[in-house]
Each structure stands twice: as C-alpha cells, then as structure tokens.
PDB file of N, CA, C and O in Angstrom:
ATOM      1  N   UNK A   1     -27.106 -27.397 -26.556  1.00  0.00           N
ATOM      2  CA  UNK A   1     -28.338 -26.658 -26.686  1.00  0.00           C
ATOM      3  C   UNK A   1     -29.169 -26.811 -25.411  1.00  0.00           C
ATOM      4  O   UNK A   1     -29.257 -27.819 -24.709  1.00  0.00           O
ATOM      5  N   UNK A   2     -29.720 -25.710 -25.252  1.00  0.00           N
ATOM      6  CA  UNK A   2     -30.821 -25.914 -23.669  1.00  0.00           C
ATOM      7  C   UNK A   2     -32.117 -26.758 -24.122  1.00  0.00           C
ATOM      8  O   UNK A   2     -32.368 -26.557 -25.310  1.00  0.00           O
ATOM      9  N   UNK A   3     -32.568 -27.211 -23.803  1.00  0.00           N
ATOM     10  CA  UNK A   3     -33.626 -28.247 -23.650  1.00  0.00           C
ATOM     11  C   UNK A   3     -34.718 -27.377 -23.091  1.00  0.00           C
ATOM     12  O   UNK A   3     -35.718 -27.234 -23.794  1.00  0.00           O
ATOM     13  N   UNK A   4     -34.638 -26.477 -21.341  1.00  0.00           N
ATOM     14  CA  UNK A   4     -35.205 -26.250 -20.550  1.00  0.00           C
ATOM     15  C   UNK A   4     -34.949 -25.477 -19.800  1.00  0.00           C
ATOM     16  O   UNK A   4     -33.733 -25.507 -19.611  1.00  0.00           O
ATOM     17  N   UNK A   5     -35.679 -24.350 -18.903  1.00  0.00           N
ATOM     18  CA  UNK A   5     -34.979 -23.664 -18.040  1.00  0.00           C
ATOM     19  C   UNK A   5     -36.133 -24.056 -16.367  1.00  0.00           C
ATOM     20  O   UNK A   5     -37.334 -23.821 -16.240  1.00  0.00           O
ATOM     21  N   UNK A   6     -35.495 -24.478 -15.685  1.00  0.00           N
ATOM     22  CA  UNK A   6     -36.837 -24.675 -14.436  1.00  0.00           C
ATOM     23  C   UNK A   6     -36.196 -23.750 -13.284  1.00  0.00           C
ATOM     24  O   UNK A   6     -34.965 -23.759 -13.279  1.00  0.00           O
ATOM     25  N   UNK A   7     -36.728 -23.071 -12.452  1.00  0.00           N
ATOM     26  CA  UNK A   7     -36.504 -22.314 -11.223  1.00  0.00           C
ATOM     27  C   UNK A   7     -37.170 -22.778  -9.942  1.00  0.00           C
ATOM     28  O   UNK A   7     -38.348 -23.030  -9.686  1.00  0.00           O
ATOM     29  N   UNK A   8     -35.892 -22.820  -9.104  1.00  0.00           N
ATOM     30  CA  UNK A   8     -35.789 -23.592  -8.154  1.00  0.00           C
ATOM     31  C   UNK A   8     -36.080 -22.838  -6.657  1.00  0.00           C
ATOM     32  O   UNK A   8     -36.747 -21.807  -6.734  1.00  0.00           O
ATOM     33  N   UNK A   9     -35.573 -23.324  -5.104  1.00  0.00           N
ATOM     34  CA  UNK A   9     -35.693 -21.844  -4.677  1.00  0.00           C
ATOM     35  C   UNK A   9     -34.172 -21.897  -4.362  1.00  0.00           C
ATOM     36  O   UNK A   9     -33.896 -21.529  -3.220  1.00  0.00           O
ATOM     37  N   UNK A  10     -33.545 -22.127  -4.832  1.00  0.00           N
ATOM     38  CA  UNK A  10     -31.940 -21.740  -4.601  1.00  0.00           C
ATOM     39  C   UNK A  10     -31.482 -21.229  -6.222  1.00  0.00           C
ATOM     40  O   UNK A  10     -31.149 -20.102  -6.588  1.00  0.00           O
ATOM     41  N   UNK A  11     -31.603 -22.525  -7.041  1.00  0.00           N
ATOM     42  CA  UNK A  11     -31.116 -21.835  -8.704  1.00  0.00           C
ATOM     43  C   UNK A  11     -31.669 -21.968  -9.766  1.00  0.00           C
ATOM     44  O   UNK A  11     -32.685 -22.661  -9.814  1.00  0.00           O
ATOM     45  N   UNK A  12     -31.192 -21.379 -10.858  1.00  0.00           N
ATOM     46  CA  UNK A  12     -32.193 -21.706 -11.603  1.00  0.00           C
ATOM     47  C   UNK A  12     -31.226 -22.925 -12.729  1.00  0.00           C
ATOM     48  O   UNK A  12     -30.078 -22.623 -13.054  1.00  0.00           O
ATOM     49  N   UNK A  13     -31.736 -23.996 -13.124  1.00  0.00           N
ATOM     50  CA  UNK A  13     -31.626 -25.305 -13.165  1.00  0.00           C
ATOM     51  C   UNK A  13     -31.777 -25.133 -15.239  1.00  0.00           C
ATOM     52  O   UNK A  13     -32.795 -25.260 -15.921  1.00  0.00           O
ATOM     53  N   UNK A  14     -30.276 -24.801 -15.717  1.00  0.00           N
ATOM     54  CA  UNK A  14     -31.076 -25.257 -17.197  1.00  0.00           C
ATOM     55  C   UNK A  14     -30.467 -27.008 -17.970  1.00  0.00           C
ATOM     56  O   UNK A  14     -29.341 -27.446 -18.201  1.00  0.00           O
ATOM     57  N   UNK A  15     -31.970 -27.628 -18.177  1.00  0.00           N
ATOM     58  CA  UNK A  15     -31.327 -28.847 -18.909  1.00  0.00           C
ATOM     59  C   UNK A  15     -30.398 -28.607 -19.501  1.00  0.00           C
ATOM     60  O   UNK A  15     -30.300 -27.711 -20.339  1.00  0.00           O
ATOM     61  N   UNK A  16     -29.406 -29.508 -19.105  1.00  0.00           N
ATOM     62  CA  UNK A  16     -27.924 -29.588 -20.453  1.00  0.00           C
ATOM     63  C   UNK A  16     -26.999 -28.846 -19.995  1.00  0.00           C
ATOM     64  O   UNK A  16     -26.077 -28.531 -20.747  1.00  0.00           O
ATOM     65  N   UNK A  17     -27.029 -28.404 -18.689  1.00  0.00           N
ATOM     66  CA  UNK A  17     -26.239 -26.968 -18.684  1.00  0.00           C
ATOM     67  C   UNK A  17     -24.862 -28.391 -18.012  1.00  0.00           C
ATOM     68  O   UNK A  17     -23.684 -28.036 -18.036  1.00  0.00           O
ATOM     69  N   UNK A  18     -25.099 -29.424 -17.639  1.00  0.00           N
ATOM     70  CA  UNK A  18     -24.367 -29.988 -16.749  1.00  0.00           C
ATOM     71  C   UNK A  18     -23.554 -31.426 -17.556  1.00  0.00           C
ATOM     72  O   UNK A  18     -22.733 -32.193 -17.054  1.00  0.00           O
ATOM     73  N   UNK A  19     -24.078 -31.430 -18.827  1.00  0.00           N
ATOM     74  CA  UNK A  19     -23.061 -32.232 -19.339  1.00  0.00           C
ATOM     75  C   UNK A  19     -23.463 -33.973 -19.066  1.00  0.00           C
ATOM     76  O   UNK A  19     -22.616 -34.845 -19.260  1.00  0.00           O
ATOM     77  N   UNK A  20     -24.811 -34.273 -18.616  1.00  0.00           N
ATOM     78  CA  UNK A  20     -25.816 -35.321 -18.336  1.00  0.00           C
ATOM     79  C   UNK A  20     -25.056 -35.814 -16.728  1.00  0.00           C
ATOM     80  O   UNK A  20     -25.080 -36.989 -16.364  1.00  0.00           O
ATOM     81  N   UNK A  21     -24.416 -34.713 -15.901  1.00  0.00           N
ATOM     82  CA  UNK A  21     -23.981 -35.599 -14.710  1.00  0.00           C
ATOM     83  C   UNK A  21     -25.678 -36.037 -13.868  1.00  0.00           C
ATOM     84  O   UNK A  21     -26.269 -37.094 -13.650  1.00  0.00           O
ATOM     85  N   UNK A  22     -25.917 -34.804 -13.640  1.00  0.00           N
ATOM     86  CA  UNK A  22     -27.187 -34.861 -12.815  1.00  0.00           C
ATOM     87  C   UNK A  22     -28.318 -36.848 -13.488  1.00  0.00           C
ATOM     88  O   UNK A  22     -28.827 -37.821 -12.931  1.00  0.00           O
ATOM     89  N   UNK A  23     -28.104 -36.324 -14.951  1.00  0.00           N
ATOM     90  CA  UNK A  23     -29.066 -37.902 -15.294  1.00  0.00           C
ATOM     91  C   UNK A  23     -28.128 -38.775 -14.801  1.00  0.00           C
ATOM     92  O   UNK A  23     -28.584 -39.837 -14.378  1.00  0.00           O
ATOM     93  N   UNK A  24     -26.775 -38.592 -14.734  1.00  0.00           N
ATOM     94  CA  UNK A  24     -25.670 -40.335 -14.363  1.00  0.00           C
ATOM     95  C   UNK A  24     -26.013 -39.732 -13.092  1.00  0.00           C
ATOM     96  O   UNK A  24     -24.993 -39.050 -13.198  1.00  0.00           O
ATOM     97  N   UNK A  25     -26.450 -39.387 -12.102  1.00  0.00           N
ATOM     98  CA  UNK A  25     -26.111 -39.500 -10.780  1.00  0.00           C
ATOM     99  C   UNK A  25     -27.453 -39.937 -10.403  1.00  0.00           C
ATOM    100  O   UNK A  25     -27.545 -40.699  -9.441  1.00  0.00           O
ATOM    101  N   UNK A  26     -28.656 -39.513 -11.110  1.00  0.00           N
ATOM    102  CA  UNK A  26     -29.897 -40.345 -11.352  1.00  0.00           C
ATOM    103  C   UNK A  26     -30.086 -41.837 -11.397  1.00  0.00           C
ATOM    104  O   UNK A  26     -30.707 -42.635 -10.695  1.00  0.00           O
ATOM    105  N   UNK A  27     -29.102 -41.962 -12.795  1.00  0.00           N
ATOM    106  CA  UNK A  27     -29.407 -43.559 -13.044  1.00  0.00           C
ATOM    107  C   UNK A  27     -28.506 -44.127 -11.574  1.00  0.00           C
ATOM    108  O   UNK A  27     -29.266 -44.819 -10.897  1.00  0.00           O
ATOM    109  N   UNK A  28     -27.730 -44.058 -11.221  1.00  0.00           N
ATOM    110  CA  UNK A  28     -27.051 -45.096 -10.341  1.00  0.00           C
ATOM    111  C   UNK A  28     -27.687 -44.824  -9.161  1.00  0.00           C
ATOM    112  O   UNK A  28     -27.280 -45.599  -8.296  1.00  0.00           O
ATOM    113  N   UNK A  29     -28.619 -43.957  -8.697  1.00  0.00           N
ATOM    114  CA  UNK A  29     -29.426 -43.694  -7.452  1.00  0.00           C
ATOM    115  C   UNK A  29     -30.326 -44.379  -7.038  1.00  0.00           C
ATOM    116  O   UNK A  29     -30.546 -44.735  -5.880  1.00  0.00           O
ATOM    117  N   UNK A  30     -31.110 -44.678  -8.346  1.00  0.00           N
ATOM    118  CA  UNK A  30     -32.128 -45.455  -9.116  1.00  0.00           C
ATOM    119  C   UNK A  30     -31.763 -47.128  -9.330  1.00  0.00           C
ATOM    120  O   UNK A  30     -32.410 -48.171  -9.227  1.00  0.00           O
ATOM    121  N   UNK A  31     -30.400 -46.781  -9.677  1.00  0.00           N
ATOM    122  CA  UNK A  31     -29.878 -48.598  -9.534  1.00  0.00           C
ATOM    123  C   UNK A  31     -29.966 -49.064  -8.394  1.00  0.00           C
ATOM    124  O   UNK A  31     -30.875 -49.862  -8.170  1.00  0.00           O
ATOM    125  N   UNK A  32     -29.032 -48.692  -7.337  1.00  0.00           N
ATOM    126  CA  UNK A  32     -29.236 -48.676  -6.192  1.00  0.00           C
ATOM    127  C   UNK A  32     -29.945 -49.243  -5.612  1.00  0.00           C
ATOM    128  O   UNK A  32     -29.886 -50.359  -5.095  1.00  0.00           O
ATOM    129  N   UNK A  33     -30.913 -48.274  -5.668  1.00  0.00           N
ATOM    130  CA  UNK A  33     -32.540 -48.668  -4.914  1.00  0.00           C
ATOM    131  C   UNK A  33     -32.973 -49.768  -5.384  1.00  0.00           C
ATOM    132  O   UNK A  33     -33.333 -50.644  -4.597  1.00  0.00           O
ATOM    133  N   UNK A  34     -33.036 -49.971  -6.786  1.00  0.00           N
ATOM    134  CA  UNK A  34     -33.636 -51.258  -7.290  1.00  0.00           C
ATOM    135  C   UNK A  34     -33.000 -52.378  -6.872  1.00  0.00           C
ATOM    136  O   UNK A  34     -33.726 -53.301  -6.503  1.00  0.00           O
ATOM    137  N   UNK A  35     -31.530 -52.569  -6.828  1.00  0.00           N
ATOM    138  CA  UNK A  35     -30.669 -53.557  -6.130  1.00  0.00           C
ATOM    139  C   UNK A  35     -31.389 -54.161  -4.949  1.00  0.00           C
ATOM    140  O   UNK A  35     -31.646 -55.343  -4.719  1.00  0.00           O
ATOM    141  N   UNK A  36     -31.675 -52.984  -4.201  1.00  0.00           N
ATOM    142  CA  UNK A  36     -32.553 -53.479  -2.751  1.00  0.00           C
ATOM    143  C   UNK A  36     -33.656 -53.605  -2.761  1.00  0.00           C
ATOM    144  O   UNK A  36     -34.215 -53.815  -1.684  1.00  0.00           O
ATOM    145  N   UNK A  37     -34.500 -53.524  -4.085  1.00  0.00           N
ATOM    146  CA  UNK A  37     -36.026 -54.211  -3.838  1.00  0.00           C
ATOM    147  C   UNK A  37     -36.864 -52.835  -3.223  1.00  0.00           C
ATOM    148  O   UNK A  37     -37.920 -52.802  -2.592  1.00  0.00           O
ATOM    149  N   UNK A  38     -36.209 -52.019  -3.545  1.00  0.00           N
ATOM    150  CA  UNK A  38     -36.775 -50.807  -2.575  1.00  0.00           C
ATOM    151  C   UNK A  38     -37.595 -49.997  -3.440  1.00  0.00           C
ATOM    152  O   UNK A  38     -37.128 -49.629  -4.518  1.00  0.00           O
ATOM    153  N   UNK A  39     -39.062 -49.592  -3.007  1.00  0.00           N
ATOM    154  CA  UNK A  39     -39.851 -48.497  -3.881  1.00  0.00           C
ATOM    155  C   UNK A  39     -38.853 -47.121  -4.034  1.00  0.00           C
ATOM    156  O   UNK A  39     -37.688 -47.238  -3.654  1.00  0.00           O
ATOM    157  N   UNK A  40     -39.282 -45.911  -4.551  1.00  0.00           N
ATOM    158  CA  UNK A  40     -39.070 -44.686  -4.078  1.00  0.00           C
ATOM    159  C   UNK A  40     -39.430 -44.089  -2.506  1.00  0.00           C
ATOM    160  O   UNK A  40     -38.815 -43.291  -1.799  1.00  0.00           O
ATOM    161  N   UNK A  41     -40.841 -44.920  -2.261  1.00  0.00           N
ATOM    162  CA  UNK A  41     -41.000 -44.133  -0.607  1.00  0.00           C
ATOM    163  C   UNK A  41     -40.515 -44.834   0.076  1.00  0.00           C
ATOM    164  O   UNK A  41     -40.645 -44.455   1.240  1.00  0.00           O
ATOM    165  N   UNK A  42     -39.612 -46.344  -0.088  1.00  0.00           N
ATOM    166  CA  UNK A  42     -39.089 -46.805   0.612  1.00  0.00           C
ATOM    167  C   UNK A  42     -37.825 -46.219   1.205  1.00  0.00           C
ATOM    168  O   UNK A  42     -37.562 -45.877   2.358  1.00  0.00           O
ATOM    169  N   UNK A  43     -37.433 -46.209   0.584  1.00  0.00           N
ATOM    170  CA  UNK A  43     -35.785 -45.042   0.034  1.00  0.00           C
ATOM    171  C   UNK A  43     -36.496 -43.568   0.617  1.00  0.00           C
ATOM    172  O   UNK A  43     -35.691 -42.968   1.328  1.00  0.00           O
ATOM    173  N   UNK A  44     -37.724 -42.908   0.484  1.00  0.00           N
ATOM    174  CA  UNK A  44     -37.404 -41.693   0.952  1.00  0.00           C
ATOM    175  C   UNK A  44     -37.690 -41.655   2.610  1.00  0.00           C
ATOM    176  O   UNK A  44     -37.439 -40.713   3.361  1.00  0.00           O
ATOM    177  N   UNK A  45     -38.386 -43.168   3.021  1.00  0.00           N
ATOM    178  CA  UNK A  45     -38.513 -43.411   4.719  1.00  0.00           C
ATOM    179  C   UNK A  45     -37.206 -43.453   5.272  1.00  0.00           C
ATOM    180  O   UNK A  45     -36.877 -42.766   6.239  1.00  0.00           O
ATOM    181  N   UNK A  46     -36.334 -44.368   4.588  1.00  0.00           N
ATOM    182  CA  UNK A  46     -34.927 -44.641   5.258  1.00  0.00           C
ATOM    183  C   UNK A  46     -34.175 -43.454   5.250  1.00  0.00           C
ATOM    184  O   UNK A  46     -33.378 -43.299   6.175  1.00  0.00           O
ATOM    185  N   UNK A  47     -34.305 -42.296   4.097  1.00  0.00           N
ATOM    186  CA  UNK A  47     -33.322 -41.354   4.123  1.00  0.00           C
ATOM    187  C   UNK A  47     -33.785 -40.212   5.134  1.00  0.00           C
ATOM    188  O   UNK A  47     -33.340 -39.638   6.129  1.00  0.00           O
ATOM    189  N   UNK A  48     -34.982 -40.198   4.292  1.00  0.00           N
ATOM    190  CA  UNK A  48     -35.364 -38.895   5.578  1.00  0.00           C
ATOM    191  C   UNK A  48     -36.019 -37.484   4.753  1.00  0.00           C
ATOM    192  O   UNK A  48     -36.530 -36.455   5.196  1.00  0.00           O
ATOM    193  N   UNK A  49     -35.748 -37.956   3.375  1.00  0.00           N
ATOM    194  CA  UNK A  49     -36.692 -37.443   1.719  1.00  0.00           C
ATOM    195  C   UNK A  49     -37.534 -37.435   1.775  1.00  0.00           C
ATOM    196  O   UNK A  49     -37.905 -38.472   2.325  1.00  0.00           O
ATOM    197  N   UNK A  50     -38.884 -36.372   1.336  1.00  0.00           N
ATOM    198  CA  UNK A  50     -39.665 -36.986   0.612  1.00  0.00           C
ATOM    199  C   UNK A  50     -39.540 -37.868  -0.447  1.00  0.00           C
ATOM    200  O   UNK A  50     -38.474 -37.973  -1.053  1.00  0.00           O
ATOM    201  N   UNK A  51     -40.703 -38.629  -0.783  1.00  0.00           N
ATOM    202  CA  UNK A  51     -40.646 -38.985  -1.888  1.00  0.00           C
ATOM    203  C   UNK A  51     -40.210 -38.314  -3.303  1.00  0.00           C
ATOM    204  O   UNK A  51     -39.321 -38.761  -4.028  1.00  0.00           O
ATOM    205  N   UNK A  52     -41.058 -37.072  -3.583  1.00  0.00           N
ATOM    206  CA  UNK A  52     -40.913 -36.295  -4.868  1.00  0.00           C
ATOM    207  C   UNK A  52     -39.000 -36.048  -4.374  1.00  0.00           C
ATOM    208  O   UNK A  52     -38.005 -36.568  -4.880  1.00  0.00           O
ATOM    209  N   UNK A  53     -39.026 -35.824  -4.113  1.00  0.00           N
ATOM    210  CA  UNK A  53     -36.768 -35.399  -3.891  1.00  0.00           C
ATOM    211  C   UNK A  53     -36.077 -37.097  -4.470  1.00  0.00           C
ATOM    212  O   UNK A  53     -34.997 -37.396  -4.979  1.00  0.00           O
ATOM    213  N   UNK A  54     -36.772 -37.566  -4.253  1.00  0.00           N
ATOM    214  CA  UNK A  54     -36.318 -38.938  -4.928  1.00  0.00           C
ATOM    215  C   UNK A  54     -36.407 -38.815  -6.375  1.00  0.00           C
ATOM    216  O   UNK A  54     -35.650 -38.694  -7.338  1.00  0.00           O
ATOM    217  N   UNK A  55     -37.665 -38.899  -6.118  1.00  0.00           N
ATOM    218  CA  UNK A  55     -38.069 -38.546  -7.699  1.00  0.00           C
ATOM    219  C   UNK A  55     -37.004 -37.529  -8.567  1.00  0.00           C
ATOM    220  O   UNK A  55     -36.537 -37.551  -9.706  1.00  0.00           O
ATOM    221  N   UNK A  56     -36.932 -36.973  -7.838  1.00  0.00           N
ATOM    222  CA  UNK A  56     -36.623 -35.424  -8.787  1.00  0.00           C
ATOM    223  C   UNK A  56     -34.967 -35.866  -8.846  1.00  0.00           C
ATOM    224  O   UNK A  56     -34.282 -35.327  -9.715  1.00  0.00           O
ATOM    225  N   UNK A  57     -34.617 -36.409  -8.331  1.00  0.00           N
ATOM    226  CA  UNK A  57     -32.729 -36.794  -7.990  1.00  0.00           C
ATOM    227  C   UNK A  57     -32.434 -38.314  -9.357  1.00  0.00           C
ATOM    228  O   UNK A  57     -31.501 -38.553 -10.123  1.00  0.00           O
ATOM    229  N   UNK A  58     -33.920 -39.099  -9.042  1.00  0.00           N
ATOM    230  CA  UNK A  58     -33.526 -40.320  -9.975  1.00  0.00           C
ATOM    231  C   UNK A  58     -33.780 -39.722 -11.279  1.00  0.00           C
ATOM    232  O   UNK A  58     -33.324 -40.434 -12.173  1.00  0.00           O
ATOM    233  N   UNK A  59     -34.363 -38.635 -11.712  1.00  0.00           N
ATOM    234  CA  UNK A  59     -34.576 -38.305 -12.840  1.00  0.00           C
ATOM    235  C   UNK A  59     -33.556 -37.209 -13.616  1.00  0.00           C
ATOM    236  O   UNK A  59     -33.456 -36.851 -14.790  1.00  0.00           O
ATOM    237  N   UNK A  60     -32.949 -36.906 -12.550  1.00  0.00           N
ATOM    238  CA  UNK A  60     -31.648 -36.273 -13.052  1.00  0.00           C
ATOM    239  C   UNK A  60     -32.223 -34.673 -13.218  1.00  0.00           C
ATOM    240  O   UNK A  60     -32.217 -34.024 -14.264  1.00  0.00           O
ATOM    241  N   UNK A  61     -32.730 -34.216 -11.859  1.00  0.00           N
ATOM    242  CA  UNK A  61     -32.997 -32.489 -12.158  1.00  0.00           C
ATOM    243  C   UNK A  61     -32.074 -31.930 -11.248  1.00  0.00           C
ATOM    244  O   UNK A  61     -32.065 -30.768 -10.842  1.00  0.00           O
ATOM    245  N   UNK A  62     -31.088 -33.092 -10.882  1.00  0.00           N
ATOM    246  CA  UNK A  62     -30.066 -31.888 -10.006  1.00  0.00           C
ATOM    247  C   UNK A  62     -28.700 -32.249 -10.307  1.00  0.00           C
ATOM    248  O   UNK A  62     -28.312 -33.410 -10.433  1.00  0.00           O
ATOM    249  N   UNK A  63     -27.777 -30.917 -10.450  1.00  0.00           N
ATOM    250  CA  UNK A  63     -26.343 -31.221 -11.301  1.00  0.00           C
ATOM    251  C   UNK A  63     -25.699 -31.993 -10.776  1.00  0.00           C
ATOM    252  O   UNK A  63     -25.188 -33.009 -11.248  1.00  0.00           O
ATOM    253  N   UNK A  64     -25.635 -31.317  -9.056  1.00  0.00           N
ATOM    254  CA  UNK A  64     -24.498 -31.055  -8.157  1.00  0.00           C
ATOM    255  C   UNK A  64     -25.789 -31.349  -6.938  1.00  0.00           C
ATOM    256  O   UNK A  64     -26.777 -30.619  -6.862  1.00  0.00           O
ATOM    257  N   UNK A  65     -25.644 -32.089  -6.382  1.00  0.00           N
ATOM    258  CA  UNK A  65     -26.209 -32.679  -4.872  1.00  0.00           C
ATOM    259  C   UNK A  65     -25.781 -32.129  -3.919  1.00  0.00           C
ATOM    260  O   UNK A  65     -24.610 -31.877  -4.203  1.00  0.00           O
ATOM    261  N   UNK A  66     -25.993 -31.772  -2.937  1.00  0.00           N
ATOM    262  CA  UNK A  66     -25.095 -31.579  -1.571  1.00  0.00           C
ATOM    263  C   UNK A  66     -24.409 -32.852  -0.953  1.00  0.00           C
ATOM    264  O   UNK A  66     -25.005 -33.907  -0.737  1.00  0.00           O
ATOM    265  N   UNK A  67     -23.250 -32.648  -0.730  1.00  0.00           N
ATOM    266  CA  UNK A  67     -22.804 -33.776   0.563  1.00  0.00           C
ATOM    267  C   UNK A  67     -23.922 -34.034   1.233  1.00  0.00           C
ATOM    268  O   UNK A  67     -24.469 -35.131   1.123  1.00  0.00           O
ATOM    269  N   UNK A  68     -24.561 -32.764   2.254  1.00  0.00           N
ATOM    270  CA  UNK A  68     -25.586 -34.090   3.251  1.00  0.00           C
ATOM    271  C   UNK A  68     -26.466 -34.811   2.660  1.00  0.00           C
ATOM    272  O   UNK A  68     -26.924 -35.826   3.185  1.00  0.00           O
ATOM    273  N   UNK A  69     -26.958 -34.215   1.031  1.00  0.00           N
ATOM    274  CA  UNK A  69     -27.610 -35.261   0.650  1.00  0.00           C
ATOM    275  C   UNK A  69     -27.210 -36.620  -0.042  1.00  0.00           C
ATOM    276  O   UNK A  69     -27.903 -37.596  -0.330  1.00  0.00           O
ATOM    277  N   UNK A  70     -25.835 -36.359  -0.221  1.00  0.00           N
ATOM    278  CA  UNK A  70     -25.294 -37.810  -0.662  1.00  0.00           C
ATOM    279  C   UNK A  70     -24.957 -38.515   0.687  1.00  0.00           C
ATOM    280  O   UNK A  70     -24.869 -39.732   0.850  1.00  0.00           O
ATOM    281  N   UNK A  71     -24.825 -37.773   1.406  1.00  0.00           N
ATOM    282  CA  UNK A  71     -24.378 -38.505   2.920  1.00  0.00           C
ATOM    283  C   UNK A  71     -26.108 -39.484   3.155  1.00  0.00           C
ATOM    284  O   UNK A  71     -26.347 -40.658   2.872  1.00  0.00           O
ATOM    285  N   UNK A  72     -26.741 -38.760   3.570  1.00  0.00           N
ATOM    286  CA  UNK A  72     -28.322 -39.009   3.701  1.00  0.00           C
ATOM    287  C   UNK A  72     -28.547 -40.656   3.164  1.00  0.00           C
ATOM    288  O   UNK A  72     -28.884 -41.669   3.777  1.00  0.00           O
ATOM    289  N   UNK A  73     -28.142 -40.369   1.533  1.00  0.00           N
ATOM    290  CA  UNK A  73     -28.642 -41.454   0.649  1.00  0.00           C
ATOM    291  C   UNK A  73     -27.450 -42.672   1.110  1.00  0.00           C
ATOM    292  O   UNK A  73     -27.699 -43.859   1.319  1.00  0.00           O
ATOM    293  N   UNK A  74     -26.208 -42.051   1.191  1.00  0.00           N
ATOM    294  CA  UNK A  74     -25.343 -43.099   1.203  1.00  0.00           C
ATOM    295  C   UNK A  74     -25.793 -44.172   2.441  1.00  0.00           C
ATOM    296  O   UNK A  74     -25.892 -45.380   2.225  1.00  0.00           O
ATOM    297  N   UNK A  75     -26.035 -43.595   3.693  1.00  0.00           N
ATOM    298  CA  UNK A  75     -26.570 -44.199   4.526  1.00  0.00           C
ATOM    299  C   UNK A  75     -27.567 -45.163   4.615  1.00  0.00           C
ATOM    300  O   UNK A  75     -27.458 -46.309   5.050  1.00  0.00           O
ATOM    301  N   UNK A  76     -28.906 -44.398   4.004  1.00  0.00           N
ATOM    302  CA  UNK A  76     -29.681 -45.396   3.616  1.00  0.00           C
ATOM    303  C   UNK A  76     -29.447 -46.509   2.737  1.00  0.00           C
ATOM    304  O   UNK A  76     -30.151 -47.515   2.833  1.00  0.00           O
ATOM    305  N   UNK A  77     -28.726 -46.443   2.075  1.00  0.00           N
ATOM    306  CA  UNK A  77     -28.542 -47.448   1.349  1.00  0.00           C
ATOM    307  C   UNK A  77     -27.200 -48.383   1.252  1.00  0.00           C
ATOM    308  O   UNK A  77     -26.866 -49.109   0.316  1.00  0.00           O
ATOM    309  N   UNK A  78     -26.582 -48.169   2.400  1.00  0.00           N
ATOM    310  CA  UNK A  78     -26.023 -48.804   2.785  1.00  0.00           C
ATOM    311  C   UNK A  78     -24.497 -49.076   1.827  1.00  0.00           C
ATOM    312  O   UNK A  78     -23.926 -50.163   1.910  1.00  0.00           O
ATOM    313  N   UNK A  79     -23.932 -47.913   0.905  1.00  0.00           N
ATOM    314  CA  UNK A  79     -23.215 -47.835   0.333  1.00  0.00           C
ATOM    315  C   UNK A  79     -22.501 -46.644   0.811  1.00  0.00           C
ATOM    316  O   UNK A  79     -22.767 -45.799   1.666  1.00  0.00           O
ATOM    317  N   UNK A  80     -21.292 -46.865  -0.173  1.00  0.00           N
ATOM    318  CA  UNK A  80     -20.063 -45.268  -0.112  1.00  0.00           C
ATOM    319  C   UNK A  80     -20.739 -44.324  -1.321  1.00  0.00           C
ATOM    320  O   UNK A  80     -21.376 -44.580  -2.343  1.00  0.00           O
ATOM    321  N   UNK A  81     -20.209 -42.953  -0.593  1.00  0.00           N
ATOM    322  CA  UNK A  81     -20.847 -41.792  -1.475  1.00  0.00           C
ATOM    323  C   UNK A  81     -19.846 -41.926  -2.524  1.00  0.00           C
ATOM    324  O   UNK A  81     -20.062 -40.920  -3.201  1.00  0.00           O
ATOM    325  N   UNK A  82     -18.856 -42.570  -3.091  1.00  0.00           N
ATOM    326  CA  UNK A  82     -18.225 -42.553  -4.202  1.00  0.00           C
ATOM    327  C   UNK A  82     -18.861 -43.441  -5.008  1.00  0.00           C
ATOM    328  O   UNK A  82     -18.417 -43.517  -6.153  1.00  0.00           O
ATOM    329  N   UNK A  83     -19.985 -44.287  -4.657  1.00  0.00           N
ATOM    330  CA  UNK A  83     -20.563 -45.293  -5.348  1.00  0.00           C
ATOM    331  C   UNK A  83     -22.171 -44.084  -6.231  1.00  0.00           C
ATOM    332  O   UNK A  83     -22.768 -44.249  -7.295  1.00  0.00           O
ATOM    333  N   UNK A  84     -22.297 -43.198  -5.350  1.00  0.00           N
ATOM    334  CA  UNK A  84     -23.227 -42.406  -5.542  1.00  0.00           C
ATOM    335  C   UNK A  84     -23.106 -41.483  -6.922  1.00  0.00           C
ATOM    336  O   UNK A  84     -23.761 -41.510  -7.964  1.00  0.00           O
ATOM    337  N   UNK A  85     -21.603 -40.370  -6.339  1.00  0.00           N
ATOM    338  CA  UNK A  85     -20.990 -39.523  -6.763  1.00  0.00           C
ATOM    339  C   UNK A  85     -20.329 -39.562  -7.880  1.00  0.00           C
ATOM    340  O   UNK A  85     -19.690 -38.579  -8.254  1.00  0.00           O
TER     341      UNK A  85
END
C-alpha cells in the first residue's frame, strides 16, 4: 500500500514503492556515522552534502542513491560502498 507520494526535481518518490531498501540504506548510513561520533553536519562537511541530504538519505527518502553519492559517503567515512549499498 502507498503510504505517500512526494515530488522531487528528478522523480516522483512514492513511500513503499521500494520494498523498505531506501529505510535499510538509511539505517546503516546512520550507523555509520554514529560509529564515528559524527553529527549529521559533521558527515555533511566531510562529504561535501548538505546537511538536509543527510537527513533526507538517513531517513530513507531515497530508493536508489547514485554511485557518486555512495562514492561521496563511502569516502567520508572511511568505508566500502558495499558496506553502504
């Protein structure tokens, strides 16, 4: 069942449509960071994010990420994008 429909400027984004990857790619983004003691704007200085894109990624509003942005994060945080992904 849809939950939600939000519009983006690339797509339009409906809760549920993704089967909860976007929230699992959230929570372990979110682990992550916490591992390192790191705020959200800490994490969005090192990557190169705003903050709110943090936000919006640990909370699970995006299905499918881009590579550069798993590349981005992987970097900052000093892990493999399969740890991300």
């Amino acid at each position: 069942m849809v939950s939600a429909v939000r519009e983006t400027g690339r797509r339009t984004i409906v809760a549920g449509e993704d089967g909860g990857r976007g929230i699992e790619f959230g929570m372990r983004l979110r682990a992550l960071r916490k591992a390192r003691g790191w705020s959200q704007e800490q994490l969005a200085m090192k990557s190169g994010f705003r903050v709110s894109r943090i936000s919006l990624l640990e909370c699970g509003h995006t299905n499918d990420p881009r590579a550069s942005t798993l590349r981005r994060l992987a970097m900052a945080l000093g892990c493999c994008i399969d740890e991300l992904a």
